[in-house]
N, C-alpha and C positions, 0 to 999 in steps of 0.2 A: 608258746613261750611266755609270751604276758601271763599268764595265767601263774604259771610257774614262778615266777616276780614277784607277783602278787603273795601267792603263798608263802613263799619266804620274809617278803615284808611282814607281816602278819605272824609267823613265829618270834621275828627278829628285829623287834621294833626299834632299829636306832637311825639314825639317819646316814646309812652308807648305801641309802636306796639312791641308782642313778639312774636318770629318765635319759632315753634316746628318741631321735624322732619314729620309730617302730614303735617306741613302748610310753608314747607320753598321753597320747588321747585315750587309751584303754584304762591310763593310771591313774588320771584327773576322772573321768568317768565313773569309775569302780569307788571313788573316793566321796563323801558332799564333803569334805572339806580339805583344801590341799595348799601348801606351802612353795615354792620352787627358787631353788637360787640358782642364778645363769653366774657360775662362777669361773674362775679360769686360776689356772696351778703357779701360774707366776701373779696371782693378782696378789699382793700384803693385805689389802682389805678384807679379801677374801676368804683367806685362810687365817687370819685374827677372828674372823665372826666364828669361825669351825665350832669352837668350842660351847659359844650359845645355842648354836643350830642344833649338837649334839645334846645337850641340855635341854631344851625347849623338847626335840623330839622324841625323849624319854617319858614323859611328863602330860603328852596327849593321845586321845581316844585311838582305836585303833582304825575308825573309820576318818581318823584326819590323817593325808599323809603328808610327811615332810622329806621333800626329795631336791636334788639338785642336777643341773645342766651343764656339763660342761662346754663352755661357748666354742672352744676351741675343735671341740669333734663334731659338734652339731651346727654348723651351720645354716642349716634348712629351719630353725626353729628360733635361732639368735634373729635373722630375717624374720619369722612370722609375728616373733613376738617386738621386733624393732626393739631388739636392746644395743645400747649404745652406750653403757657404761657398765663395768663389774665393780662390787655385785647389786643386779638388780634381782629384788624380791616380787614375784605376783602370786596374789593370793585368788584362788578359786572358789566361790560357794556354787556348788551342783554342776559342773563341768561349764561356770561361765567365770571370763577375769572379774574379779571384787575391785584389786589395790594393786598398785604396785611405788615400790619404793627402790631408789635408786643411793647406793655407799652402805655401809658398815650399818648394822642394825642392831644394837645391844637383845641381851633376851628379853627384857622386858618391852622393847618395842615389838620384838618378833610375838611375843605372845599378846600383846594389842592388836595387832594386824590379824591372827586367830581366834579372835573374841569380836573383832569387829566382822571379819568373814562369815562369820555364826549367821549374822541378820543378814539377808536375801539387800542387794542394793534396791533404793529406789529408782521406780522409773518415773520419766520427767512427764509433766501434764500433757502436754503432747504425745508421749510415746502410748500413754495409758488411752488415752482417749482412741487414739489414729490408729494404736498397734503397730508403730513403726520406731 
């Protein structure tokens, strides 16, 4: 089924890709760089961003994907990822969380957040040292 996702992502690059908890770890996986809005159908914030979301994801590679969560059907993943407000954005570099940003995010923010995803985060002199 994921598979089948994917492919169509990849013909049809716009951002009407919807992540479920079946098809989110395959999709963040398959991707080094990935986008996600935990959105919900009554949020105003949420649906005023649509339009950059659908703009920004015309505009990039087809190995970045930009997809969205609806909070309301997925709660297994609203819990995993501890969202507590719509919309929150987390950005993935190589199926680890980068960022995440929390309200309304203009395009030009949303495409910072994907340029800054680009660079692998650092890790802290301890974690580099210990490996923890």
């Amino acid at each position: 089924m994921v598979v089948g996702v994917l492919r169509t992502m990849a013909k049809h690059k716009h951002y009407s890709t919807v992540l479920t908890a079946a098809t989110f770890d395959d999709a963040i996986a398959s991707h080094r760089i990935a986008l996600v809005d935990f959105w919900a159908t009554w949020c105003g914030p949420c649906r005023s961003m649509s339009p950059d979301l659908e703009q920004v994801a015309k505009e990039v590679p087809v190995d970045v994907l930009i997809a969205k969560v609806d909070v309301d059907r997925e709660a297994a993943l609203v819990k995993r990822f501890g969202i507590k407000s719509m919309p929150t954005i987390i950005t993935f570099h190589e199926g680890e969380v980068h960022s995440r940003f929390s309200g309304a995010v203009p395009a030009a923010g949303l495409r910072q957040a994907l340029a800054d995803a680009e660079k692998p985060r650092r890790k802290s002199l301890l974690k580099s040292i210990f490996g923890r």
